[in-house]
Phi, psi and omega in degrees: 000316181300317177305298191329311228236324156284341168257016168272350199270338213092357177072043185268125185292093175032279173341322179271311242265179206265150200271167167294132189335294186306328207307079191303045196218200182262171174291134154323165149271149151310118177273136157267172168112154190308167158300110233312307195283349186233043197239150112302149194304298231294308178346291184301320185310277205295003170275330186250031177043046180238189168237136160350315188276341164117177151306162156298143114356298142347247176339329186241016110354287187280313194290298174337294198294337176292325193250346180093196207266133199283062186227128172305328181239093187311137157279308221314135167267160204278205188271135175316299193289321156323309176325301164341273183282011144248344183296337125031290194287004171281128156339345204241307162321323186272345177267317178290323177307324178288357185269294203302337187276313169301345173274324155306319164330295195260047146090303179331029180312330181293318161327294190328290168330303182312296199289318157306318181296332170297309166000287194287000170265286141010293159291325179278329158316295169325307184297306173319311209262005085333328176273336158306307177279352149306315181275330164277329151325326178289289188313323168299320190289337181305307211292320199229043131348127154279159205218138175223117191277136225220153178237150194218101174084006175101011185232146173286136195225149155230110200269156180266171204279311184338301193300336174347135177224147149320131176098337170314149172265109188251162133239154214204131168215180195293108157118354171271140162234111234310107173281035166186179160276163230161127180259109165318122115288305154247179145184191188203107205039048181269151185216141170217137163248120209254047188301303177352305189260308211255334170106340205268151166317294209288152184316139186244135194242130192236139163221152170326166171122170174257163179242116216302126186297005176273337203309152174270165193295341178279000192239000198252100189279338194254027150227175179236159169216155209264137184110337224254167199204126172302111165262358183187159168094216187183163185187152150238155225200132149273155176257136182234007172215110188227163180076202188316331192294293197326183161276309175300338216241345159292310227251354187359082166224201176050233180286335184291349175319076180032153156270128189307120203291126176320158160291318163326285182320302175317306204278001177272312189275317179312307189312292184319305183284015137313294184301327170297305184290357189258322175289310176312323172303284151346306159297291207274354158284309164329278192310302202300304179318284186318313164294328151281336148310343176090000191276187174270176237237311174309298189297316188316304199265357193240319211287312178286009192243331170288324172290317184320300176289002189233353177241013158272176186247045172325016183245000192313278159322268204319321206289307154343304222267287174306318180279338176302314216267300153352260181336296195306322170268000175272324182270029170261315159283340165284359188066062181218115166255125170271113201277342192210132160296322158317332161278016162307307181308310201250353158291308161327318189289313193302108192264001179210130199231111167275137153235127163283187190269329185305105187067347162249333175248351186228149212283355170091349191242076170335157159213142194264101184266353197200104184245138174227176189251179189268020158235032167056017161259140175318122180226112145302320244251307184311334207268330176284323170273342156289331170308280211325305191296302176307286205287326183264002172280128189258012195246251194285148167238142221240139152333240119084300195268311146347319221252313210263324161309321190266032143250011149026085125346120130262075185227022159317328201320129164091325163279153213222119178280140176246337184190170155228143160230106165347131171296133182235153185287342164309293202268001195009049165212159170255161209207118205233131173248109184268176193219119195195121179034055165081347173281149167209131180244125188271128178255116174247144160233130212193168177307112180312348185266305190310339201238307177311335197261021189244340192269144178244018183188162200232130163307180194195126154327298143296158171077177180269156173303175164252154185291144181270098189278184153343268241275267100085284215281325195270347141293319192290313177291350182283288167321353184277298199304305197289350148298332193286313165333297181283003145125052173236172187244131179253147181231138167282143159244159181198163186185152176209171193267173189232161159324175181239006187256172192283156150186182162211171197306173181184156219291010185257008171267005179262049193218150187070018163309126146314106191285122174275343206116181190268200082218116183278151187245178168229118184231083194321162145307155181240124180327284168332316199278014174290276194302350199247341140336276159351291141254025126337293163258036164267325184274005155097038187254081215282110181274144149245156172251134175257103198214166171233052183238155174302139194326303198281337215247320172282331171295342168283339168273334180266003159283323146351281188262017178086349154355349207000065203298085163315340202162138216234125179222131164266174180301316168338283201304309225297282176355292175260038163286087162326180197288323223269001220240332151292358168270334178270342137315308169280338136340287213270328193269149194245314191265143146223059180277118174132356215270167190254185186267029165264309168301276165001270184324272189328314178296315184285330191301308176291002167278325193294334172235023148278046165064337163346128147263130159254139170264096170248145176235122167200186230192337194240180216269358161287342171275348182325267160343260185342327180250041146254320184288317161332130150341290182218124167262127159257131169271195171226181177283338186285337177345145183293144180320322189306312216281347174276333175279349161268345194261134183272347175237163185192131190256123213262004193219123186293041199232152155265325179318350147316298190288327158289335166291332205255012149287324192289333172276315167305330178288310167003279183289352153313298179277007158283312189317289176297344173286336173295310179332284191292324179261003193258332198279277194332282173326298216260321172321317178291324212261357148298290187318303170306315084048251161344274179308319210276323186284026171259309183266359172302109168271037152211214193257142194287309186198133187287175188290322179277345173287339184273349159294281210304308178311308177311306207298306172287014180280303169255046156260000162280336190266333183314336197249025164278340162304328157313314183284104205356180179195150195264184218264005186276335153306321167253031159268343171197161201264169209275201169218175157268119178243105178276351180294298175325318185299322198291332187283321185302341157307291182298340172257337187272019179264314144344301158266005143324313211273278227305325156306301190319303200263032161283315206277296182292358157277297198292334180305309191277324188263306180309320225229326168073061193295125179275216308167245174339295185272031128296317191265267110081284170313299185303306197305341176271332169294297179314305184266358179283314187312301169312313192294305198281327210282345211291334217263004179254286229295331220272348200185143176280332156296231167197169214284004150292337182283352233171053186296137175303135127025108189274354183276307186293323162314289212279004120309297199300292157347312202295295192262034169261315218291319233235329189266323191275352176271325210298324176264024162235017177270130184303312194281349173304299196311358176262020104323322201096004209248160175225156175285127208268141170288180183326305209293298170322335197255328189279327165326290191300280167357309183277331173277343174289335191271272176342330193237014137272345161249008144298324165290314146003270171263040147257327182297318197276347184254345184307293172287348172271356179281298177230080128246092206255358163332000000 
């Protein structure tokens, strides 16, 4: 898309074109004149009024304030009372307003009234309690920013990326990802990968110089665009484009893409328009009834616009809203920052977590325990050709070459680098072209199956090499597996002299190697990762390892920690597997070794569509892909920038058992989620319904519109503190699922008995009692909500509330406002309600059918779930 749409412009850069409508800033001015990338820097230096050393602090201030923030989507928000004044704009809000205003018309003030106050309560609760868990959203998205280091006056700063300006200076290094578009001033063996724009994988090698103003974005070599990720070198870049302004900021795909909607989310709305076509049906049964009975037409039309509103959970979205954002800050005290809230939700869900090993399963600290030669004998001379390479490679660097640095060699003296090739997740080897009193040598170092099949000869202790037969060849890999076999990580070294003429490398000069030897590493197993393994798969949580180290070297480590290796696939195998043919494969396999981060992405996708909530944790810049393809991608804080910035969580502590503490809270916050679900449908589903049917044999209204408002409104003010509550613990024994089937029965048998009480309640109201008109509606309302209100403490738990004590916030709502329904009618405002005070006889009745249909509920809840619930 990016080549397209530039070489329809002339590859005129973004920075120019006129900025977007949606856009919060002032416009550019339009420019003639080449593009930013076929400019000389001084040139560009001096349009954009910067220096090498970057802006003033000053200066890049006022352009912040002038152009906004280096961002594809403005955060600013809008004005708290806007806020306000849209929740206004809900359907369900916009049918009481039309109420509240028709009653004023015909005079009815005090309805009117009543019904703005519920409104002005109502909304304002949603808004407080949303805008609160909106601002600790923030604050967590704050905490874990990308960041960029910016030269500000010649001194290096480290800036959140947002603050970015034209004319800004970045440096950039392996693992960084590029915040803006940017014109090289230097740079030194840098690759970058621009799939992100252009689609293609492979490393893109950018250096200074100019670039022709016709180029397509795959050919414009002396720039970077923003999103795009440093795979290997260092640079330094002025920036000449940010935000909307950007390429990427044209074309907003790849990680900055949307996230796809969770299954939660699909099934929150299928759940909704269910309840939308059922009110409606209901609304127009209802409205149809009343109108054939002859009633008004007013009353008639407020009694069906009130069931409309008392049988949706309009609390729905806040309750939402508030427990993800609740989960976010308890696992935020777990050392887990959560970036997008939804994944609370799908870290609960998640039955199956790819990891790689490297530092989640292993202590992270390589050690070079062995360097040998190719007859498996101690060779310095092998450890001296891994120096050379480690010490003169500038591109991506490895535990490995760390680990090989610190036994500080001395045998650079005299050499001299002529070229490089980068280490790539292809070719898994690096490449150094050395130079020394006229000799030039290409020195490799690489995954050993990677290297042996490049090599035509074997060093020997003595003598000139030898030739590498078969047979030759398939010992030295017989001797590879068998380290990895003892838990060690292996590098092949190999080298050869080169031509003496210029030219520079290319991965096809990496033939006629000499195999040099070996040198095995150590990486322990971590210890910690035992017991959380463990329980992991107590929480019904299957891990794989996903890596791109050897097979044998990783199966020797989850033998380590107990691991239970089902079954072993290498990138090799997975490469000729068709899709349908790794959905039957993956399943079954525990190892994935050897694989490329392309191959990654293809495994979680075939777990995901085996039904998998998949988990992937990596830290480097090949997981990158993997944790955008995930369910819920996770990182660590230390993480290279791509991979913290595709990944929705972040573990500020490398452990899993961190990552089990912080399932056990996404379920948490699940089964908050569904309780609401389950006790708001049941209820206002029975007490419509009864409703409904009672306006057929009634000759007056069952409960009046405003009285059937005030019951919605305190039911859910009673319901506020479920985000608070407990959760029981056979929920957070496994993960959990959204079963919209399971919501509907479950709606349908307590709303049932509800309904059953209800018409219980209007037997004994109308015959026992001879109930008129007032002291009926009066009766039921006090029954109707106490019942609702009280069932909540049997639906909250498959127990029973000694196993699973309720929320002490959630006792003192409820209570309260059952408290609030049995005083309102012996209070001067029940009559502005309608309410009359019910006698003795009437109140000790209702007492007795509140006790009968709270221990039906009971054994019903309790024969419910053990009948169907298979979650």
């Amino acid at each position: 898309m990016g080549a397209e749409r530039s070489s329809g412009q002339g590859a005129e850069p973004v920075a120019h074109r006129p900025r977007h409508s949606g856009a919060r800033r002032r416009p550019a001015p339009k420019r003639e004149g080449p593009p930013a990338w076929s400019e000389p820097v001084e040139s560009l230096l001096a349009r954009l009024g910067s220096t090498s050393q970057g802006l003033t602090p000053q200066e890049a201030g006022t352009r912040l304030e002038s152009l906004g923030p280096n961002e594809l989507e403005s955060r600013r928000r809008r004005p708290l009372p806007l806020e306000l004044l849209l929740r206004l704009g809900n359907p369900l809000v916009l049918v009481l307003l039309v109420a509240c205003g028709i009653s004023a018309f015909v005079h009815d003030l005090t309805s009117s009234a009543i019904i703005a106050v519920i409104v002005l309560i109502s909304v304002t609760l949603d808004f407080v309690q949303e805008h609160r868990a909106s601002n600790a959203a923030e604050r967590l998205r704050g905490a874990v920013a990308l960041r960029a280091r910016v030269l500000r006056d010649g001194v290096e700063q480290l800036r959140p990326a947002t603050e970015l300006v034209p004319g800004d200076v970045v440096l950039l290094a392996t693992g960084s990802r590029v915040p803006a578009d940017a014109r090289l001033i230097e740079s030194h063996a840098l690759s970058v990968n621009e799939s992100l724009l252009t689609g293609e994988p492979y490393p893109v090698e950018k250096v200074p110089g100019l670039a022709s103003a016709d180029a397509l974005l795959a050919e414009v070599g002396n720039t970077v665009f923003a999103g795009t990720s440093v795979l290997a070198g260092t640079a330094r870049a002025l920036v000449f484009a940010t935000g909307r302004d950007t390429e990427v900021g044209g074309i907003a795909r790849g990680l900055d893409a949307p996230v796809a909607s969770t299954a939660f989310e699909r099934d929150t709305r299928r759940f909704s328009v269910m309840l939308m076509r059922l009110t409606v049906l209901m609304v127009l049964f209802v409205l149809l009834v009343n109108l054939t009975l002859e009633r008004p037409l007013l009353e008639s039309f407020l009694f069906a616009m009130a069931l409309a509103v008392g049988l949706t959970p309009e609390l729905l979205p806040m309750v939402v809203s508030v427990t993800l954002a609740r989960g976010a800050l308890r696992l935020a005290d777990q050392d887990v920052i959560v970036k997008r809230l939804s994944a609370v939700h799908d870290l609960g869900c998640m039955d199956v977590l790819c990891t790689d090993k490297t530092g989640t399963l292993t202590e992270a600290n390589i050690r070079l325990e062995r360097t040998e030669d190719a007859t498996a004998q101690h060779s310095e001379h092998t450890l001296a050709w891994a120096f050379l390479n480690s010490h003169f490679a500038t591109g991506l660097r490895s535990p490995m070459d760390e680990a090989i640095l610190a036994r500080r060699v001395e045998c650079t003296q005299g050499w001299r680098k002529q070229d490089e090739l980068p280490f790539d997740f292809e070719r898994r080897r690096v490449s150094v072209l050395l130079e020394k009193d006229g000799r030039r040598v290409l020195v490799v170092k690489g995954a050993p199956e990677a290297l042996l099949s490049r090599c035509e000869a074997w060093e020997v202790p003595e003598g000139p090499p030898r030739a590498l037969d078969v047979a030759a060849r398939e010992e030295l890999q017989a001797r590879a597996d068998a380290l990895g076999e003892q838990g060690f990580r292996v590098l092949g070294l190999a080298w050869r002299d080169a031509p003496s003429q210029d030219g520079r490398l290319s991965p096809e000069d990496e033939t006629g190697l000499v195999f040099a030897g070996f040198a095995s590493f150590l990486d322990p197993p971590k210890q910690s990762a035992r017991p959380a393994l463990a329980a992991l798969r107590e929480a019904g949580i299957e891990v794989k390892v996903v890596t791109g180290d050897n097979a044998r070297v990783a199966v020797h480590v989850c033998q380590e920690l107990g691991l239970e290796v089902r079954g072993v696939l290498t990138g090799a195998e997975v490469a000729l597997l068709d899709d349908p043919g790794l959905r039957a494969r993956a399943e079954d396999t525990t190892v994935f070794a050897r694989v490329s981060p392309s191959q990654k992405s293809r495994i979680l996708r075939a777990l995901r569509q085996r039904g998998h909530v998949v988990g992937y944790l990596g830290d480097g810049i090949n997981d990158a892909p993997s944790l955008h393809e995930a369910d819920v991608g996770i990182s660590v804080a230390g993480a290279v920038d791509v991979a913290r910035e595709a990944a929705a969580l972040l573990l500020l502590r490398q452990e899993l058992g961190v990552l089990h503490d912080g399932v056990l809270e996404g379920r948490r916050t699940f089964g908050n989620v569904m309780k609401y679900i389950r006790m708001g449908t049941s209820s206002n589903f029975g007490n419509m319904l009864s409703m409904a049917l009672a306006s057929l044999v009634l000759p007056f209204l069952p409960m009046l519109p405003i009285q059937i408002l005030l019951n919605n409104m305190l039911y859910d003010v009673s319901e506020l503190a479920i985000p608070l509550d407990t959760v029981d613990a056979e929920q957070l024994a496994r993960p959990p699922r959204w079963d919209l089937r399971f919501v509907r029965l479950y709606m349908a048998v307590f709303g049932t008995l509800s309904s059953l009480f209800d018409a219980a309640t209007f037997t004994v109201l109308l015959h026992g009692f001879h109930a008129g008109a007032p002291l009926f509606q009066t009766a039921w309302f006090m029954e109707s909500l106490t019942t609702q209100v009280l069932v909540i403490f049997i639906i909250r738990t498959r127990g029973g509330a000694a196993r699973s004590p309720p929320a002490r916030l959630l006792v003192l709502s409820s209570l309260g406002v059952v408290a609030v329904a049995c005083v309102l009618p012996f209070t001067p405002l029940g009559h502005y309600f309608g309410f009359v005070p019910p006698p003795p006889a009437i109140l000790a009745s209702l007492g007795a059918l509140v006790a009968l249909y709270l221990g039906c509920a009971v054994v019903l809840n309790r024969w419910f779930f053990r009948r169907f619930d298979t979650a």
